[in-house]
N, CA and C atoms as an extended XYZ file, in Angstrom:
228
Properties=species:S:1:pos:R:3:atomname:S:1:resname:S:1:resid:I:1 pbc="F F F"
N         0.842       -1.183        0.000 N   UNK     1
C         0.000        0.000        0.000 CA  UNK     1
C         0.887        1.246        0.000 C   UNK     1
N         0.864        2.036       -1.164 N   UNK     2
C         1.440        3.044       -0.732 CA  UNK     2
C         0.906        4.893       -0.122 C   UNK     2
N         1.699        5.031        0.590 N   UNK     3
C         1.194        6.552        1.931 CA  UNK     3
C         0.846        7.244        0.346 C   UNK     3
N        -0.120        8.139        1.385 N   UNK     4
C        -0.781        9.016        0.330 CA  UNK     4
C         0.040       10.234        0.059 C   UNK     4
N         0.906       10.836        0.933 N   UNK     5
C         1.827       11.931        0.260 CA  UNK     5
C         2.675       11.253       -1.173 C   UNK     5
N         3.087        9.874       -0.808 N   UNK     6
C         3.902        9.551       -2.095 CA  UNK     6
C         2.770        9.662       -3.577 C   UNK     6
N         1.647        8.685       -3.059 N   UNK     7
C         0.640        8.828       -4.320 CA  UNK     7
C         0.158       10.260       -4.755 C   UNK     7
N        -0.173       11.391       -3.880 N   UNK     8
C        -0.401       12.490       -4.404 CA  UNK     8
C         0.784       13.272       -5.304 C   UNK     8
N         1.721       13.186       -4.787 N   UNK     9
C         3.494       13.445       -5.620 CA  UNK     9
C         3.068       12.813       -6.665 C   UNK     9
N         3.179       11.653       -6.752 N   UNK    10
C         3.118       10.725       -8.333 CA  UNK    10
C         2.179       11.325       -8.983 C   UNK    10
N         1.023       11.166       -8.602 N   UNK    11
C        -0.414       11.959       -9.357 CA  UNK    11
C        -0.197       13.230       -9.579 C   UNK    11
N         0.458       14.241       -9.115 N   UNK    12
C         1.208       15.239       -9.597 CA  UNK    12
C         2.221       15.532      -10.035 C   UNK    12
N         3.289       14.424      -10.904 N   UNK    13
C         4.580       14.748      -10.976 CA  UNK    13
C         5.096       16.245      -10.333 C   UNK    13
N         5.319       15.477       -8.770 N   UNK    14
C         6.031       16.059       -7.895 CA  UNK    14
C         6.975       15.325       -6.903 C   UNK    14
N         7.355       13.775       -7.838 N   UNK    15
C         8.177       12.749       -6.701 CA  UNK    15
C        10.158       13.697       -6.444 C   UNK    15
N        10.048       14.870       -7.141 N   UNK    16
C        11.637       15.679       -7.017 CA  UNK    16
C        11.102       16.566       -5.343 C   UNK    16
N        10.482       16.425       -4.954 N   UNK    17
C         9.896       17.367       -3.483 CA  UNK    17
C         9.790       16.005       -2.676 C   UNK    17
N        10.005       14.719       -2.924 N   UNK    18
C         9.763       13.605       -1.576 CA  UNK    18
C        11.260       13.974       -1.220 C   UNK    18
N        12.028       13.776       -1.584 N   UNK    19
C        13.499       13.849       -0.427 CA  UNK    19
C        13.302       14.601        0.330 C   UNK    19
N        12.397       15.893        0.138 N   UNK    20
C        12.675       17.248        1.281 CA  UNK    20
C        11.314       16.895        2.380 C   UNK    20
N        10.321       16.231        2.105 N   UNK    21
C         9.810       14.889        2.653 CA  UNK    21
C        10.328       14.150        3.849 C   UNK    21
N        11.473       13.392        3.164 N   UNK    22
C        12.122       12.295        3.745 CA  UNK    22
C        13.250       12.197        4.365 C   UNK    22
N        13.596       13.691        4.267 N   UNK    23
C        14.727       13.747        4.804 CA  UNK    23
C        15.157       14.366        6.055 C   UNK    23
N        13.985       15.063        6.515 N   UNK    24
C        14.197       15.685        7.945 CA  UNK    24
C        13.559       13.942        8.811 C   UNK    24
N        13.134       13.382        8.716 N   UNK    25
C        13.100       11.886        9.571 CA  UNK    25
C        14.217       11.642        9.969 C   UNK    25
N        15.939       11.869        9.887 N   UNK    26
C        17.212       10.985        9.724 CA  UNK    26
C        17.340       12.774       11.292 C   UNK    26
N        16.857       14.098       10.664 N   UNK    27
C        16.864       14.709       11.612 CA  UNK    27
C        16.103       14.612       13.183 C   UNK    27
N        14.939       14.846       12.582 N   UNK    28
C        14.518       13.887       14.152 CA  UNK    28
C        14.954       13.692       15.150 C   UNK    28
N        15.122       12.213       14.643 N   UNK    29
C        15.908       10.537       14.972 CA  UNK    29
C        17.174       11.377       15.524 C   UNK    29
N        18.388       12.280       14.967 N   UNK    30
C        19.368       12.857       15.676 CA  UNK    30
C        19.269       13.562       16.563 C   UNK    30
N        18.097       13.996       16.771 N   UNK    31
C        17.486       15.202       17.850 CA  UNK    31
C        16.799       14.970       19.115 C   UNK    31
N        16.880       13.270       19.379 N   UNK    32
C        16.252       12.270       19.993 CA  UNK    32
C        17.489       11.070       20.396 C   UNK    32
N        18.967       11.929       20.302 N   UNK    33
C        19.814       10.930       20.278 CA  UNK    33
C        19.753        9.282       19.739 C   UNK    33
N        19.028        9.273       18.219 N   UNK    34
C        18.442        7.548       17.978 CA  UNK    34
C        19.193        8.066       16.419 C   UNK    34
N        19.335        6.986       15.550 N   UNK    35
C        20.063        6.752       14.401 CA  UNK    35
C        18.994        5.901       13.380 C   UNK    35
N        18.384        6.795       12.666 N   UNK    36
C        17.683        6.155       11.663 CA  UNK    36
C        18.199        5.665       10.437 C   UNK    36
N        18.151        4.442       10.318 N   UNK    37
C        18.960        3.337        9.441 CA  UNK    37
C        17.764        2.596        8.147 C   UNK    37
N        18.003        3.743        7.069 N   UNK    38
C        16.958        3.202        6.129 CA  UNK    38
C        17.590        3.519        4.800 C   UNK    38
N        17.426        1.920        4.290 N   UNK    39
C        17.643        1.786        3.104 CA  UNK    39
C        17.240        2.304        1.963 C   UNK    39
N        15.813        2.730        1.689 N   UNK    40
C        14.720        2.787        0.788 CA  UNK    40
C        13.368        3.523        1.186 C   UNK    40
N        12.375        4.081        0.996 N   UNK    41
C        11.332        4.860        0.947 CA  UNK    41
C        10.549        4.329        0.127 C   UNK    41
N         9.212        5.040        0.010 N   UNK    42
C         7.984        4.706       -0.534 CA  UNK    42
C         8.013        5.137       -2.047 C   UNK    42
N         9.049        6.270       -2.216 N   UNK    43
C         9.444        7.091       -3.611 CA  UNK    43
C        10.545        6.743       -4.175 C   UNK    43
N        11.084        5.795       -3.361 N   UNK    44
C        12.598        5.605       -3.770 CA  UNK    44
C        12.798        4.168       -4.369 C   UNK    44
N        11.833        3.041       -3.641 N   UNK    45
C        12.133        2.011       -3.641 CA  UNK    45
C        11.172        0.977       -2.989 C   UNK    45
N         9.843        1.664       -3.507 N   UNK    46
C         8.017        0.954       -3.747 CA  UNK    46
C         8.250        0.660       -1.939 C   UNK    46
N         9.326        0.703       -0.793 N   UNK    47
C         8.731        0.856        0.618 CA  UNK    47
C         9.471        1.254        1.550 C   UNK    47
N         9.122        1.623        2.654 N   UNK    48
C         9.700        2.384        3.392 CA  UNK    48
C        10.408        1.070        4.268 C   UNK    48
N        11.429        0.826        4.421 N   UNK    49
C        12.262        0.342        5.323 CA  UNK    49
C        13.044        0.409        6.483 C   UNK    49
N        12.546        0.475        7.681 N   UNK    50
C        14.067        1.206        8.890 CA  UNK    50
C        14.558        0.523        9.827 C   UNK    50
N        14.798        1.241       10.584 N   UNK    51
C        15.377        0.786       12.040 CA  UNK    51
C        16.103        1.607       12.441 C   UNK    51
N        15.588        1.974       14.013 N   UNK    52
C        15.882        3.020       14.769 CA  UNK    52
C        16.524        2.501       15.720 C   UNK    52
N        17.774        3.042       15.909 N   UNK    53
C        18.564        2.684       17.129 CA  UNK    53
C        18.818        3.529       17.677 C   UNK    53
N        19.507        3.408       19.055 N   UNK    54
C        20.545        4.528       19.608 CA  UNK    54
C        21.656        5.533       18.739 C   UNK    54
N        22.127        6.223       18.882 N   UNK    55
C        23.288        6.660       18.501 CA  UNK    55
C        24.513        6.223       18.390 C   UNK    55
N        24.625        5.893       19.837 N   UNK    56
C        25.428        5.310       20.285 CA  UNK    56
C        25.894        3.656       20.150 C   UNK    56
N        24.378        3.159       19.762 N   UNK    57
C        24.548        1.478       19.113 CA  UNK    57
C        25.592        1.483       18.433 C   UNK    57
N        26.113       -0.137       18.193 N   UNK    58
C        26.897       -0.426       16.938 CA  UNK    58
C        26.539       -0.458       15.550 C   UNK    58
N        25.073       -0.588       15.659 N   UNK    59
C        24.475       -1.221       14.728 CA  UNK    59
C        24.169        0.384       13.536 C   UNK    59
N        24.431        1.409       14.560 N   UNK    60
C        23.856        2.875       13.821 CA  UNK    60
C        25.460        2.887       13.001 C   UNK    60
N        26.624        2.448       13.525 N   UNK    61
C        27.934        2.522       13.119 CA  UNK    61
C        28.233        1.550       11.652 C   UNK    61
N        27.483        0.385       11.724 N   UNK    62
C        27.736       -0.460       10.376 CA  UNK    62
C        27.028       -0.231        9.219 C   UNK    62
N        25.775        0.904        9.410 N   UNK    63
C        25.296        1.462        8.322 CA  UNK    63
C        25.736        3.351        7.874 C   UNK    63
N        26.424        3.208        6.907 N   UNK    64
C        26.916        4.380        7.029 CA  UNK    64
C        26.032        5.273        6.066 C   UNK    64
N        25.684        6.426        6.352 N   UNK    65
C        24.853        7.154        5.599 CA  UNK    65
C        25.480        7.861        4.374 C   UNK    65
N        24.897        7.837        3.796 N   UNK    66
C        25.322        8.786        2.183 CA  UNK    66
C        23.776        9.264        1.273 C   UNK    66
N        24.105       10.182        0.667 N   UNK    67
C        23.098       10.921       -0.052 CA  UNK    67
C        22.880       10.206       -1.480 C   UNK    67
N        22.164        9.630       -2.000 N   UNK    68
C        21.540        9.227       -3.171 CA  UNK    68
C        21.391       10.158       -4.561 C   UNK    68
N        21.616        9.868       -5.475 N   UNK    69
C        21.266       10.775       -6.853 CA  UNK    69
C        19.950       11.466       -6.930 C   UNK    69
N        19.469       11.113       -6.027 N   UNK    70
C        17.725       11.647       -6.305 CA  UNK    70
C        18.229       12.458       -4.737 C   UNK    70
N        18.845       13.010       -4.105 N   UNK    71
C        18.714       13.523       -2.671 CA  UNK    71
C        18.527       12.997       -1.428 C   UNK    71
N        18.075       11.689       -1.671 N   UNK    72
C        17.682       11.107       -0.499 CA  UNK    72
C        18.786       10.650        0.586 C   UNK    72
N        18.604       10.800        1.873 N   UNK    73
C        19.394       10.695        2.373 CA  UNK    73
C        18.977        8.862        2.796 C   UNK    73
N        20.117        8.239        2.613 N   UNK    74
C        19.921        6.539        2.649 CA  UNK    74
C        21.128        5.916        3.809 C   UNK    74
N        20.889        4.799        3.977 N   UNK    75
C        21.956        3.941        4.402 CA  UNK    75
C        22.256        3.094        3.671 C   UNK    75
N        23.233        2.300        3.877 N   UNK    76
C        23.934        1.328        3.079 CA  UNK    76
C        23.783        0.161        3.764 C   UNK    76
């Protein structure tokens, strides 16, 4: 099923405005001392995928973040 902000974007070719969307979530999550660890989105990659850890976990350390060609901010 996909969230209705992604389907209204699509129905409007407006999926270049989901990163700015999707990308304060990774802020948050830092603002809450937790490490949001996501591969893929609803615009990026048909679903949203995560896992929220500590900061401080190991597990926030073996996924390292980098920015995507489309903006999105992802993990690996």
């Amino acid at each position: 099923m996909e969230p209705r902000l992604y389907k209204f974007a699509k129905k409007y070719d407006l999926l270049e405005v989901m990163p700015a969307m999707c990308n304060p979530d990774f802020t948050g999550m830092e603002l809450i001392h937790a490490k949001l660890i996501r591969k893929t989105t609803c615009s990026n990659g048909c679903r949203c995928d995560y896992t929220i850890c500590g900061d401080q976990n190991p597990c926030a350390m073996e996924h390292p973040e980098y920015q995507d060609e489309q903006g999105y901010r992802r993990n690996r």
